[in-house]
C-alpha atoms as one frame of an Amber mdcrd trajectory, in Angstrom:
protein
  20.459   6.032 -26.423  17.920   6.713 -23.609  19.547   7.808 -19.897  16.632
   5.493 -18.440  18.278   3.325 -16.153  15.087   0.868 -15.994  14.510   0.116
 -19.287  11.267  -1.747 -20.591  11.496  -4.240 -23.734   8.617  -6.596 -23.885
   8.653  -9.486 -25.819   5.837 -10.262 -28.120   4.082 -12.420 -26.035   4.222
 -10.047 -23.065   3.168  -7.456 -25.353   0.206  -9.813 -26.165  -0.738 -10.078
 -22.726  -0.792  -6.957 -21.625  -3.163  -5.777 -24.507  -5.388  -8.498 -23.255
  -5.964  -6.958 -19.993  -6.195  -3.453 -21.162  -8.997  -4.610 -23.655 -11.015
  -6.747 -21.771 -11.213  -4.293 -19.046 -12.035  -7.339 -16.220  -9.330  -6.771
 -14.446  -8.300  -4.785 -11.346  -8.009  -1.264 -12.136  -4.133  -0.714 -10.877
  -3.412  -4.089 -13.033  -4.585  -2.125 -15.877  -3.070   0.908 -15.200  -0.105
  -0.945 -14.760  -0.284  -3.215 -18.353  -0.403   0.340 -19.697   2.037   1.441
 -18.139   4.355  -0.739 -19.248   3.106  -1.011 -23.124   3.802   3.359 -23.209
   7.194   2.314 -21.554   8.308  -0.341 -23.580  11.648   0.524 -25.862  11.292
  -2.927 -27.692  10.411  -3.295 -31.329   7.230  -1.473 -31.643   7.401   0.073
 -28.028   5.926   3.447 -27.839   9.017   4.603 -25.677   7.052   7.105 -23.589
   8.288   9.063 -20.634   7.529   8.530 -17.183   5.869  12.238 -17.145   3.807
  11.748 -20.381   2.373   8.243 -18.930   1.664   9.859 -15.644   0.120  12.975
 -17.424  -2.264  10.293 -20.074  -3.217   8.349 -16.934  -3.706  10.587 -14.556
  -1.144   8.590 -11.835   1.957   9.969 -10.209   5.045  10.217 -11.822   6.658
   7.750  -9.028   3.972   5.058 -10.153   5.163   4.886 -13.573   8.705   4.875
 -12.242   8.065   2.334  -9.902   6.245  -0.160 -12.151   9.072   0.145 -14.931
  11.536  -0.851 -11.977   9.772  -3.555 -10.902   9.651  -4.949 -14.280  13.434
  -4.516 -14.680  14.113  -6.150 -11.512  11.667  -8.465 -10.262   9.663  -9.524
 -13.534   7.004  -9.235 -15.475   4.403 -10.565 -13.189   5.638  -8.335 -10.055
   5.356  -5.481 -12.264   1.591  -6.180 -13.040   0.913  -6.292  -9.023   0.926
  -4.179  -6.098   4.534  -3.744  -4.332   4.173  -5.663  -1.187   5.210  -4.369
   2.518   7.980  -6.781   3.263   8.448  -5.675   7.052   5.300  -5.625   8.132
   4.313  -6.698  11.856   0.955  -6.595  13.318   1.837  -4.233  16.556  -0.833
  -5.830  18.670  -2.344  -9.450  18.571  -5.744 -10.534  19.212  -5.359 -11.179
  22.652  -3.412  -8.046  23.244  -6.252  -5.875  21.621  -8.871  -8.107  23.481
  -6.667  -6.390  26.485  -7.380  -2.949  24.887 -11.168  -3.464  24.572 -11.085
  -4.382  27.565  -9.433  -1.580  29.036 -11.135   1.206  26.694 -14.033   0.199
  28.048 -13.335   0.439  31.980 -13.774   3.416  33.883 -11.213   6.031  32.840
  -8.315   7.037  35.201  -9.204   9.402  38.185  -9.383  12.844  37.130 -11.102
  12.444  33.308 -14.058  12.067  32.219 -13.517   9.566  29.264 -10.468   7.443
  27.906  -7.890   9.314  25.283  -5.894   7.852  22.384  -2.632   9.086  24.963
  -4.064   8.031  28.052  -4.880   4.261  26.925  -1.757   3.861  25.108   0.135
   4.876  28.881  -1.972   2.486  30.509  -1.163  -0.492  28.075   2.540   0.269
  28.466   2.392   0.811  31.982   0.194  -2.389  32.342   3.215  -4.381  30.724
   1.203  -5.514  27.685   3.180  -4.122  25.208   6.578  -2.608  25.426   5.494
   0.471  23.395   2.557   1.520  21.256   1.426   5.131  19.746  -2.079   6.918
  20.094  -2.455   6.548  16.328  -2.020   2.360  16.185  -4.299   2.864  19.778
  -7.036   4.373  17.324  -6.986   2.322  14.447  -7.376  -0.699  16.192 -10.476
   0.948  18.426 -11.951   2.269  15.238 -11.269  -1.333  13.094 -13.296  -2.989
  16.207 -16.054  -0.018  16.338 -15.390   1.129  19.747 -15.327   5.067  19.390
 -14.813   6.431  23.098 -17.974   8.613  22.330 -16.022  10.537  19.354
């Protein structure tokens, strides 16, 4: 008896369908890595009953993927399994008009003192401005850089 707790048995017609998207190859790549994922993990009848280190080593992923993937399968279904795991908390920090504000401010005339606006400095002056209760340098950045405004970097 295998000390798995997140055991794989297909049935044949999920069996079926997997090898279709392995062998037509038309599909995204992580839904083919993983269909074969789940084929090397399946204990069924005619399962190849792999580990989750030999799939990681033959497909050159991460031991958590193959982990993962069989775990999704168990507990959320086949078709879950075949997709990405979804961020289920996930809140834009700013919205449009509170990066328009940003823009905006990134390119004013930097505080007294400095010669250009930082990551630290504009991320101060939108909390001290009252347009957001907090925000870090980092989401300051990637929302600068996703609209193309550098700050000369």
């Amino acid at each position: 008896m295998s000390t798995k707790k997140w055991i794989v048995e297909l049935t044949q017609e999920e069996r079926t369908g997997l090898l279709n998207i392995v062998k037509k190859g038309k599909s995204a790549a992580y839904k083919t890595l993983h269909a074969n994922i789940l084929l090397k993990a399946d204990q069924g009848p005619g399962g190849e009953n792999w580990t989750d280190v030999e799939i990681a080593d033959a497909f050159n992923c991460q031991y958590n993927t193959a982990f993962n993937v069989r775990k999704r399968f168990v507990e959320e279904g086949f078709e879950r399994a075949l997709g990405r795991n979804n961020r289920k908390n996930y809140q834009r920090k700013l919205n449009g008009e509170q990066e328009a504000k940003l823009t905006v401010l990134a390119c004013s005339d930097p505080p007294e003192g400095y010669s250009r606006w930082t990551m630290v400095l504009l991320a101060d002056k939108m909390v001290e401005l009252g347009i957001v209760e907090s925000i870090s340098p980092v989401t300051i950045h990637r929302t600068l850089k996703k609209t193309n405004l550098s700050l000369g970097r």
